[in-house]
N, C-alpha and C positions, 0 to 999 in steps of 0.2 A: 571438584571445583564448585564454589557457591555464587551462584549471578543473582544479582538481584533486578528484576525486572519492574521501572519507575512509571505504572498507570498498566490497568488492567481491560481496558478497552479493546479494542480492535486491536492496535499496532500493539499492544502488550499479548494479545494473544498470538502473534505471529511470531513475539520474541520468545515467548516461552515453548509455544508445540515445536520452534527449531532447537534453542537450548538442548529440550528436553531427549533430539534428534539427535545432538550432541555429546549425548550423556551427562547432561552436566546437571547440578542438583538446582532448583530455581527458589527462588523468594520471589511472589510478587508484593508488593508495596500499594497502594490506593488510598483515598483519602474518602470510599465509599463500601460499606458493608458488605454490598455481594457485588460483583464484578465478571464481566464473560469468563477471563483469564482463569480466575478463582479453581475451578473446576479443573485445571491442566498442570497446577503447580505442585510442588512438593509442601509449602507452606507460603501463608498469608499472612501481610498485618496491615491492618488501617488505621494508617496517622494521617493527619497533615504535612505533605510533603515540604511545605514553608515553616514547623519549625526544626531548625538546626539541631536543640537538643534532641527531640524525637527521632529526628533523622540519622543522627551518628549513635545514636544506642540500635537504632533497625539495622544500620550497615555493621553492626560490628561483625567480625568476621568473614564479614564479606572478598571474594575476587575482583567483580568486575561489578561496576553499574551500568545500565542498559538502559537511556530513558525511552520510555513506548508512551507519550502526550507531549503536549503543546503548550501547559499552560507556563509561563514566562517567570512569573514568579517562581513556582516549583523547581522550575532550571536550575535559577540562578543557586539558589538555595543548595540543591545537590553538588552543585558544578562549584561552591565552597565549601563544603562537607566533604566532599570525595577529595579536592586539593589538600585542605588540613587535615586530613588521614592518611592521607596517600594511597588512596583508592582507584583503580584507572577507572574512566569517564567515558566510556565509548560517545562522545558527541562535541561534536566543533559549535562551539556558541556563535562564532563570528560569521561562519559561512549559514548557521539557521538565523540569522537575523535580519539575513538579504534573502534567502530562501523563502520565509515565511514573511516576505510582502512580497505582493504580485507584481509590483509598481518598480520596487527598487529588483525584482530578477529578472522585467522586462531590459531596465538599463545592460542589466549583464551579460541579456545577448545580444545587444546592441556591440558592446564592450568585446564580446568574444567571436562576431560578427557571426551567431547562429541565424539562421532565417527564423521569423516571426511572421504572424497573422499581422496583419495590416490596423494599426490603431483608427480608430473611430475619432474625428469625424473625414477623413483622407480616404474611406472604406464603404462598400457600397452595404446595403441591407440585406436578409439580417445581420443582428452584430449580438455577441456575448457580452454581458458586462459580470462583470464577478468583483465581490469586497475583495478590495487590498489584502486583508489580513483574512484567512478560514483557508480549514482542511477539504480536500475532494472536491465535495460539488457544491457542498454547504455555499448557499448564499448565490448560486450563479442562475443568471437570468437571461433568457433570450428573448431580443424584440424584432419584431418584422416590419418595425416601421417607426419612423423619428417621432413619432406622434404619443407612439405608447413609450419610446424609451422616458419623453420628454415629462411626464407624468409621472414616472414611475420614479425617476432621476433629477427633482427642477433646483436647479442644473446638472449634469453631472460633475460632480465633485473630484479633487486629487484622490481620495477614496477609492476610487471606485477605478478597476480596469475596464476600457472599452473597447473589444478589437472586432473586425472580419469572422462573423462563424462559418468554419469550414465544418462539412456533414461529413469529409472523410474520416478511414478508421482511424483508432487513435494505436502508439504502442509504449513501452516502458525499457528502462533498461536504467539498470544500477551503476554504481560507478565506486570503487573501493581502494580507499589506499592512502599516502600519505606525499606528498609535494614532492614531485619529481619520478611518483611511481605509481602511479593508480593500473585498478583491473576493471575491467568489465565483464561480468559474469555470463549474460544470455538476455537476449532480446524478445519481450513475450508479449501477446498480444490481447488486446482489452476490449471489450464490448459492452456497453452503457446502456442504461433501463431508460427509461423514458424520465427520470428525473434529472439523466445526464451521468448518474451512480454507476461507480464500475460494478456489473454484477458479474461478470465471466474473466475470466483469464486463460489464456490457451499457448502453450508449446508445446514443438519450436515456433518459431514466427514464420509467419507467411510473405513476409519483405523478402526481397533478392538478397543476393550475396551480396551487390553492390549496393543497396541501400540499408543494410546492414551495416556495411562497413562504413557507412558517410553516417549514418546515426552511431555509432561507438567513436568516428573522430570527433562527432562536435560537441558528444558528452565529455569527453577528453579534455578537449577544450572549454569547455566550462569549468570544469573542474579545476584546471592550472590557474584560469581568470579568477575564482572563487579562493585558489587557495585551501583547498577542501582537506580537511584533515578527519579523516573516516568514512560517512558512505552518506549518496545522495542517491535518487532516482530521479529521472528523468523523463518524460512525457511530451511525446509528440504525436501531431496527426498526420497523413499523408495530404495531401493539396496537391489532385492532379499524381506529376510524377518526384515530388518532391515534400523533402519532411521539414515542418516547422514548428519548434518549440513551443508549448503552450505551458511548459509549468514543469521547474525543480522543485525539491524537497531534501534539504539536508538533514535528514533523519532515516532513523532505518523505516522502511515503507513498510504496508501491509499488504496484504495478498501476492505481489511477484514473487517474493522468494521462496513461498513455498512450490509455487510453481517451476522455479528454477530448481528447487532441489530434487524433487521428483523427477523434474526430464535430463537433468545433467549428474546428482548426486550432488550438486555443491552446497553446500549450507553458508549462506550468507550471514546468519548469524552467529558462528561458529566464524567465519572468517575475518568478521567485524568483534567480534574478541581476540583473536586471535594477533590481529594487526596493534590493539591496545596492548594486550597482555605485551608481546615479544615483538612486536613491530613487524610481523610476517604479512607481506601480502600474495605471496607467493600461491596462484590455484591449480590445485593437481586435479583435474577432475579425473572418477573413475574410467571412464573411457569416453573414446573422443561419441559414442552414440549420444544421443539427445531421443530420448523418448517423446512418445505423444500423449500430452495430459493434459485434462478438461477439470476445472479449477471454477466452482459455481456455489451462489447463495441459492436457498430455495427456502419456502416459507409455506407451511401448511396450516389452515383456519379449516377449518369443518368440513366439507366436499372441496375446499377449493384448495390447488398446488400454483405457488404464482416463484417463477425465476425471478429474484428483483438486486437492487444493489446492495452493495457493503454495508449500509446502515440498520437494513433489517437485522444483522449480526453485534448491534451496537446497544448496550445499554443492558441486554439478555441479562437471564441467572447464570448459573455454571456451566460451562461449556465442559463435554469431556470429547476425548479419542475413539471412536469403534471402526477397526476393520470390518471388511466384510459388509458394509452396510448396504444391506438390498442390492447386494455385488458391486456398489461401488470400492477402488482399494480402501479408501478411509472415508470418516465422516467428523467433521467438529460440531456439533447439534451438541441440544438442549434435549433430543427425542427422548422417551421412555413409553415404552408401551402401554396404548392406553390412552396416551395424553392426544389431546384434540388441535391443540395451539402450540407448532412447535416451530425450528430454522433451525440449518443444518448449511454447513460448506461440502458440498461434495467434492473428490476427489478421485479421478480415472484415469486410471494409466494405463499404457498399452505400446506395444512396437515403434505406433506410427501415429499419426493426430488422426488420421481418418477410421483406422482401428478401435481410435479412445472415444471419438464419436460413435460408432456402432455401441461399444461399450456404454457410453453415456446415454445414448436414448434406452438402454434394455433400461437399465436401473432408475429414469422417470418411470417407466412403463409398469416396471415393480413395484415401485411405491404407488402408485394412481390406482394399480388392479389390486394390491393389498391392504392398502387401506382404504378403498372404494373411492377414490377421489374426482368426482365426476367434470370438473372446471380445469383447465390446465391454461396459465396463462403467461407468456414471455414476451410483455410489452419491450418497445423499442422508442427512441426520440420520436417525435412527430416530423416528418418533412419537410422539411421549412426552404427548401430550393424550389 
């Protein structure tokens, strides 16, 4: 089978190293020369995904299209290409259009009565404000005081969301399927650099069984509200002893699933074709165990190794696959020996989390003593309680 995978970024490489997990042969697509993705495909071409003829001479042949970016024109453009072909679409336009504003998927869980951070100005300080419209962290700003938000913001605008920053941790969970049937694959947990960047992700999740199960019902529940036709992710923080919603994504996400495939064996993008191709959402995982896997960016400059977020992994040359790396099981890096300026996603798996931890520090400790790396650095938010 041939996917074609639409933007070679970040979320294009988590569609392709799964495909490829898949066994399925990939095409990625870009409308930029070299691309992280580049490196992980079977083949490449760079058009402009806005024009149509371009676009349906790239898809010919094609199974499935997968889009991995954000930009709206490009959407639309595929999302008519792949309809007068008849090419299936892995993506719901209607449920990413409330998704990707933060304004209008506040209303949503209002609408599906998820809990929320408390809107600014009914909220004590500090407070996040984040653009309506951007991916991750891009653009989010934290103020300690009315003073600086009010300079920073004069006024704050419908633009812009204002809520309550809660310093609890945050976690993720997918959500897959089609109105009347959705799945939820595994609940995995996130740890944030000091820009706010997810740089770690780690399964199974450290939440209870009981708040477990209240975050996969009020994902549920968004999803029927949403009307969600394919897959979104979900993001929340804990507050105390309760979880509140800070942000959907109705698109296939980056970093969780590979994590989830590792500790459960489910391939979420394989699922999310699969549900297109034949309308299966049916998940058989290999066994009920859930292993323990440490999912992390790392960034080496000359003596120094710094753990930082997702964006270090953004914009790179060719990413490839090596097992084995400095014993971790996989690596998605740029590395070749030699080279002084490299970033790499590590990937460690083990029994149990506290196993893949042991694990995880041997293989910082391998890289630091093998390539002499004398600075080691894993910043975190600054404390703002």
């Amino acid at each position: 089978m041939l996917v074609a995978v639409a933007g070679g970024n970040l979320q294009g490489v988590e569609a392709v190293y799964l495909a490829q997990k898949a066994g399925w042969d990939v095409l990625v697509i870009d409308r930029k020369p070299m691309v992280p993705a580049a490196g992980l495909c079977h083949s490449f071409a760079q058009l402009d995904m806005t024009s149509e003829k371009n676009l349906a001479q790239a898809l010919s042949g094609v199974d499935l299209v997968i889009p991995a970016m954000e930009n709206d024109a490009a959407l639309a453009c595929l999302d008519r290409v792949t309809r007068n072909n008849g090419i299936p679409f892995a993506f719901d336009p209607a449920a990413f259009a409330i998704s990707s504003s933060k304004i209008k998927s506040e209303q949503l869980f209002k609408q599906s009565g998820a809990p929320t951070p408390a809107r600014w100005p009914t909220c004590k300080f500090p407070v996040v404000a984040k653009p309506d419209r951007g991916s991750g962290s891009q653009g989010v700003t934290i103020f300690k005081d009315k003073a600086a938000l009010q300079v920073s913001l004069k006024p704050p605008t419908p633009e812009w969301l204002i809520q309550e920053f809660i310093p609890g941790p945050s976690y993720s969970l997918e959500v897959i399927g089609m109105p009347g049937r959705y799945t939820t694959p595994q609940v995995t947990d996130l740890a944030i650099d000091a820009q706010y960047d997810c740089k770690r992700v780690t399964a199974p999740s450290s939440l209870t069984d009981a708040l477990i199960s209240k975050f996969e019902t009020l994902s549920l529940a968004l999803a029927k509200v949403l009307n969600l036709k394919g897959i979104m992710d979900v993001e929340v923080i804990l507050d105390k002893n309760d979880l509140k919603v800070i942000e959907i994504d109705a698109r296939l996400p980056s970093q969780t699933p590979t994590a989830v495939y590792w500790s459960t064996g489910l391939n979420i993008v394989q699922l999310l074709g699969n549900l297109f191709l034949n309308r299966q959402t049916r998940i058989q995982p290999n066994s009920n165990h859930e292993y323990g896997v440490i999912y992390e960016h790392v960034s080496v400059s000359s003596n120094h190794f710094e753990i930082a977020g997702e964006h270090i992994m953004s914009g790179t040359d060719a990413l490839h696959v090596y097992p084995d790396f400095f014993g971790a099981d996989e690596a998605i890096t740029n590395y070749q020996a030699g080279r002084d300026d490299w970033v790499a996603t590590l990937i460690v798996v083990e029994e149990n989390i506290e196993a893949a931890w042991e694990k995880r520090n041997s293989v910082i400790a391998d890289i630091r003593k093998t390539l002499n790396l004398e600075i080691c650095r894993d910043p975190v938010p600054q404390d703002l309680t």
